[in-house]
N, C-alpha and C positions, 0 to 999 in steps of 0.2 A: 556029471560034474556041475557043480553051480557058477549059474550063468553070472552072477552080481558080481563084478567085477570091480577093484579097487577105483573111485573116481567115479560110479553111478552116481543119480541123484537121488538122496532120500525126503520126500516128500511127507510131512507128518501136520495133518486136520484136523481141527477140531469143532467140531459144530454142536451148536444149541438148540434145540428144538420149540418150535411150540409145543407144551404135553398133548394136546390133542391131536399133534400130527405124527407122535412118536412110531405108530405102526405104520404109516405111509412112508413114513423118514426110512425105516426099517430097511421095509420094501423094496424102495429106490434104490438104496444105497449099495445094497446087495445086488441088484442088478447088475447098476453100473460098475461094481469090484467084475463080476463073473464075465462081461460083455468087455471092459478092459484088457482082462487075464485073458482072454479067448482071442479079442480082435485088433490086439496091438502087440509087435514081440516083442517091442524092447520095454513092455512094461512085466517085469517079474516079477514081483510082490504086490498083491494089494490084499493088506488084512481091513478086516471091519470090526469094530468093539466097539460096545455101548457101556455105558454105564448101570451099574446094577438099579441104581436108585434114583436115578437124573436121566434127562432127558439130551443127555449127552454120549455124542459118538465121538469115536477116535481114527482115525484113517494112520495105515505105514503102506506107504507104496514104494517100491523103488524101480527108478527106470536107470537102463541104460547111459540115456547122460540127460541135460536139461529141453535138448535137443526132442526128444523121444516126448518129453511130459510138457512142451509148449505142442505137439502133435496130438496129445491127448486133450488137450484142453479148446483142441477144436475139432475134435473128432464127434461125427453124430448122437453116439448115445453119452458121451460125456455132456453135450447140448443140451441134448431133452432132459437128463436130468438135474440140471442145473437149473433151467426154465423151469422146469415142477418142482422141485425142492426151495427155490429160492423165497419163497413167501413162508415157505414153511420156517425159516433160518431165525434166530434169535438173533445169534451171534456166530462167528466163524474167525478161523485163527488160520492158517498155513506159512507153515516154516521148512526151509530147503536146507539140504545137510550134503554133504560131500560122501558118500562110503567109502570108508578107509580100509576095508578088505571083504573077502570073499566069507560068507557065513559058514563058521565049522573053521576057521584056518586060522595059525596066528594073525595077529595083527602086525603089520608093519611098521616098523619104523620109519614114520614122520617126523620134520624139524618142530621143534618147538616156536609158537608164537609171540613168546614174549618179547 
C-alpha cells in the first residue's frame, strides 16, 4: 500500500547550476535523494530530473507532513550537501504543496477556495 497519505507535504525545487558544476550538481543530488529515501521514513518520494539542455534540476519529494521535511533539513547528509552544492547554485526556487491523496486512488473531495 502507498505510504503518501492525504495531507503529506510536497516539496518541489528547482535549481540552476553553474554549467561547469553540472556533473558535480549531478552527483550530489543523487546522493542526497538515495541517503534521504534510505535514512529518513517519513520521506517517501524523492525524484531527481534534470533538464535535457539547461543546467537545470527539478526536485518532487514528499514527506509525511512539514514535520518530517523541517527534520530533513537538518539532517547530516542533507547538510553536507547543501554546504557543497551551494556555491555551485545560480538560482533555486522551493515550493510546499499540501497532497491531496494517496498516488493510484481517487482524489478526494476538497472544499473549494474561493
Amino acid at each position: 500500500m502507498d505510504p503518501i497519505l492525504a495531507g503529506g507535504l510536497v516539496v518541489a525545487v528547482t535549481f540552476r547550476v553553474n554549467p561547469v558544476k553540472r556533473d558535480d550538481f549531478r552527483r550530489a543530488v543523487l546522493n542526497n535523494a538515495r541517503e534521504s529515501l534510505s535514512l529518513e521514513q517519513l520521506c517517501h518520494v524523492f525524484d531527481v530530473n534534470e533538464h535535457a539542455d539547461e543546467p537545470l534540476f527539478f526536485l518532487y519529494e514528499v514527506y509525511e507532513s512539514a514535520a518530517a521535511f523541517d527534520t530533513h533539513l537538518t539532517s547530516s547528509h542533507f547538510l553536507k550537501f547543501n554546504e557543497a552544492t551551494t556555491p555551485w547554485v545560480t538560482e533555486k526556487h522551493v515550493s510546499r504543496y499540501v497532497h491531496l491523496g494517496e498516488r493510484g486512488s481517487p482524489v478526494p473531495d476538497f472544499p473549494d477556495h474561493n
